[in-house]
N, C-alpha and C positions, 0 to 999 in steps of 0.2 A: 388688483386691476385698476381700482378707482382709488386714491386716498387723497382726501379736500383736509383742510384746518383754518379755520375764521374766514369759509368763501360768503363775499359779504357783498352787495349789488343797493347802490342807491342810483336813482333814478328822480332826475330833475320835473316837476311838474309846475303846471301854472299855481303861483303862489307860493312853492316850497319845493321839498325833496319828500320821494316816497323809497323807506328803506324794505325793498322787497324780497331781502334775504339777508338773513342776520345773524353770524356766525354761523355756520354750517359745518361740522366735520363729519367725514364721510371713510370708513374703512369697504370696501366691496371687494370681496374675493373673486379671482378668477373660475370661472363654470358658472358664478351664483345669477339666479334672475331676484334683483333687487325691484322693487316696486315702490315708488312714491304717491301715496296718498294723501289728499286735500282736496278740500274744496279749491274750484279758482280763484285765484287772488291770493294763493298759499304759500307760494315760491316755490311752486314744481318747475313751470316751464321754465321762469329764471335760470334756474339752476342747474337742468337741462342744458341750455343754452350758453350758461358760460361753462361747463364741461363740455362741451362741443366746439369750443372757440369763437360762438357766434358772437358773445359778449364777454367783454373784458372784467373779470371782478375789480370792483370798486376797492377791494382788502382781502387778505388772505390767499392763501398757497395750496396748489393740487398737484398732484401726477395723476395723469389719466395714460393708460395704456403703455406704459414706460417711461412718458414723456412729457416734461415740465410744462405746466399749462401756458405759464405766462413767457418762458424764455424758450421753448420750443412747439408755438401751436403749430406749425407745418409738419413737425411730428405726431403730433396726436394727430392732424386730420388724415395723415396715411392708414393709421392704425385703427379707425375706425369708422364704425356704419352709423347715420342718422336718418329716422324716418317720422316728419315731424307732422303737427298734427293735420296740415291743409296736404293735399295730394301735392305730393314733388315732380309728378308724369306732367308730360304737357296732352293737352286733350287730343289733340289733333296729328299729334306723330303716333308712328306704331309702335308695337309692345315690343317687339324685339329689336327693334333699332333703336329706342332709347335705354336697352340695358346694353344693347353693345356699345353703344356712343360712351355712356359713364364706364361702362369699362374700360374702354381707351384713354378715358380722361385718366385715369388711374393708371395708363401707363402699360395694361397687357398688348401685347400683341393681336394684332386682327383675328390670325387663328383661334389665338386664346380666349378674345374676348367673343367670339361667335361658340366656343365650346358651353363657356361659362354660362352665356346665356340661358343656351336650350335645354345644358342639366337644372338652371335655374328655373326657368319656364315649367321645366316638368316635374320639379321638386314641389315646385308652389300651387298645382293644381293650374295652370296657365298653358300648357301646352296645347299644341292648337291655334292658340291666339296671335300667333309673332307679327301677323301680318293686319290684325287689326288694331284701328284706331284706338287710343285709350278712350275716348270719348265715349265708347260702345261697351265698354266693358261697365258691369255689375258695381254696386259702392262696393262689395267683398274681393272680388278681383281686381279692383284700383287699388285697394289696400295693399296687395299683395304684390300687385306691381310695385307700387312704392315701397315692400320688405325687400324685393329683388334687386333693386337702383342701390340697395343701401348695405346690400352682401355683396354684390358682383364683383368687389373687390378681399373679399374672404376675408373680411375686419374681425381681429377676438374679441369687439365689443363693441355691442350697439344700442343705440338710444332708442326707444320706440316713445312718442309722445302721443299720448292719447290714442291709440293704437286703431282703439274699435269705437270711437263715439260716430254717430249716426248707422252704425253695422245694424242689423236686425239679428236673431238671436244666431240663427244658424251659421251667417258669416263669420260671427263674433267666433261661435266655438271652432269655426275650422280657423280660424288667425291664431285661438289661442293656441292650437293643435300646432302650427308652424311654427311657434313661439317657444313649445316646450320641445321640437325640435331640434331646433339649434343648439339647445343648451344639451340634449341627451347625445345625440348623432355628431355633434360640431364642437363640443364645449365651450360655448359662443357664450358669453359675459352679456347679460341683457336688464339694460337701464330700464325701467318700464314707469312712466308717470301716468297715471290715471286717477279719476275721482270716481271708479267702478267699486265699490264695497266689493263683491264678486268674484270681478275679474284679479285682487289683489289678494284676494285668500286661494284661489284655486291655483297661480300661477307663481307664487311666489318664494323664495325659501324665506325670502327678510324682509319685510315691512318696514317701512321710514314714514313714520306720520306726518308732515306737515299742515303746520298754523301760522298764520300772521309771520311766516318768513322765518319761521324755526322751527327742528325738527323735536319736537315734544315727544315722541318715543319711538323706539325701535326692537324689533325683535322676531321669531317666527311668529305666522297667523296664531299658531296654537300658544307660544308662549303670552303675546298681548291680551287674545282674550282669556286665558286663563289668572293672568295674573294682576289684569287691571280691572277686568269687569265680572271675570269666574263665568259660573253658570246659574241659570234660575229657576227656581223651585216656587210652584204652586201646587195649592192642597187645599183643596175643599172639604169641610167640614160638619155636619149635623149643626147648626145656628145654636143649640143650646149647651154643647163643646166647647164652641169658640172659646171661651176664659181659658180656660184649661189648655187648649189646642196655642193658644197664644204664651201663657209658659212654658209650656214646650220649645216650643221654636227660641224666645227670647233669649233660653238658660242653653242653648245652644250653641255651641263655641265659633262654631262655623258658619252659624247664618250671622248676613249681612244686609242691611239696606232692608227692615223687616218693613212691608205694610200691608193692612188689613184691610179689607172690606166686603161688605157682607158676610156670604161665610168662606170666602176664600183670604188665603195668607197669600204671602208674598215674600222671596228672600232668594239674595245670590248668595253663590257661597263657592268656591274653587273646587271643582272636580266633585259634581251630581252626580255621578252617578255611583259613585263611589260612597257620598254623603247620605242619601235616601236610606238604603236598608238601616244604618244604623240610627236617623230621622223616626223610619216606622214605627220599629221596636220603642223607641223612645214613646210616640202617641199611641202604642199600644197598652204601654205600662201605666198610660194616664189616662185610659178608659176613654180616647178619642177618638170617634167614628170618623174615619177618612171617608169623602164618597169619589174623589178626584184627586190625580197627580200627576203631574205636568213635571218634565224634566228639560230645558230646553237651554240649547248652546246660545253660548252667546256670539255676536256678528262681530265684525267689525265695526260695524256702525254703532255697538255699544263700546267697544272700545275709545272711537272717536266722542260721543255724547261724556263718558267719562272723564276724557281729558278735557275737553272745551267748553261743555256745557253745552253744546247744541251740535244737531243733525247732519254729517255730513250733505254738502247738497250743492249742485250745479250753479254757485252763487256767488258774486265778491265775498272775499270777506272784508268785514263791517272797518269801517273806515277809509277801504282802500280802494283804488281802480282796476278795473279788468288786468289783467297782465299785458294784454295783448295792446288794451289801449294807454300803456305808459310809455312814455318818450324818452328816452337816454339823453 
């Protein structure tokens, strides 16, 4: 559905150029919800946006949705949906007169595009509404107006950017609900950029981490954290074990990243729970009183601290400007 090779976006600023995406290749299967994680300032929306046609890459080659990025973007915009992060509704028209309008722009028929609507309206939990202002509707139901604007034309593949920032929890999980939707009910190909830890492990089949404008890892939720940060084991000990309790663990092939303090250990190691029973037996054979043991998965956001060394978080990254406030 999606295939990118060296998509690459530099962006003129006062004083130089900021390169805000830096080789990128991209394989996404048709049905998949692929999810792009980073911090802002990572080259999600970038990236986004010239898969959208909104921006021209500066280098390198894509097909998106059949059709050549750079020598047919009026083909990709037929064959797809974007829903970006600022509401695309105008406040002040009604809810179903601006999905019929975008469906006529799209070229159905008036009958058609009045059908579309009201399955859409009632698919998205909007039913009811056709006649009121968007203005009046909920942040959850502007959302979902703006998922509507960006199917009404039955696209196999659509962009959602930022999907649920300022949602509350509730809105969030009924979006994500329509999100997993399209891909079960519709086999609808869904781009998803977000810097929700969360929202990218619950929804996602493939993960793409983006950094500083390149994608540092990819893979499913379960393979990154299994493979890049595993799982972590704490085990609290009787204080006069500790020596003993800490060869233990050391001559252990599988703990990783060991640290100590007090009388608790500390160590990741791939697949806990699988690791523990044969962990036990081992401190039991060394006369080590366990008093505590902690099994716990790891997030994504250890997987991100892994690769970069710091926190996923709502924040440029270090060196560079907002995304939003860079100028082509």
């Amino acid at each position: 559905m999606i295939t990118a090779r060296g998509l690459h976006r530099r962006f003129a600023v006062r004083g130089g150029t900021v390169d805000a995406v830096r080789g990128v290749d991209l394989d996404i299967q048709p049905g998949e919800i692929a999810a792009f994680l980073g911090p802002n300032g990572a080259g999600k929306t970038t990236t986004a946006r010239m898969l959208t046609t909104l921006l021209r890459p500066s280098g390198g080659t894509a097909t998106v949705a059949g059709r050549d990025l750079l020598t047919d973007p009026l083909g990709v915009r037929r064959r797809i949906g974007a829903v970006a992060q600022g509401h695309g509704s105008s406040a002040d028209a009604r809810v179903g007169e601006q999905v019929e309008l975008q469906a006529r722009l799209y070229g159905l028929a008036k009958a058609e595009a009045r059908r579309r609507t009201a399955w859409l309206l009632g698919e998205l939990d909007l039913d009811g509404l056709y006649r009121r202002e968007a203005k009046a509707l909920s942040g959850g139901q502007r959302r979902r107006l703006d998922l509507a604007l960006g199917l009404v034309h039955r696209p196999s593949l659509v962009f959602l950017d930022e999907p649920t920032t300022g949602l509350d929890p509730q809105s969030r999980a009924n979006l994500w609900a329509h999100i997993r939707w399209l891909r079960r009910d519709h086999g609808v190909t869904v781009f998803l950029t977000t810097h929700y830890l969360d929202e990218a492990d619950a929804l996602a089949d493939r993960v793409f981490v983006m950094d500083h404008g390149r994608i540092v890892a990819r893979g499913t939720p379960a393979q990154l954290k299994s493979s890049i940060s595993g799982d972590w084991i704490t085990i609290r000990v009787q204080a006069d074990h500790m020596r003993r309790a800490m060869a233990v663990v050391y001559n252990f092939s599988a703990a990783r990243e060991v640290t100590c303090s007090g009388d608790q250990l500390c160590f990741s190691t791939p697949r806990g729970d699988t690791v523990l029973p044969a962990l036990l037996r081992n401190l039991e054979l060394a006369a080590v009183t366990t008093t505590a043991v902690e099994v716990r998965t790891s997030t994504l956001d250890d997987v991100f601290l892994t690769l970069t060394g710091r926190n996923l978080r709502d924040t440029p990254a270090p060196g560079g400007a907002k995304e939003a406030d860079r100028v082509a």
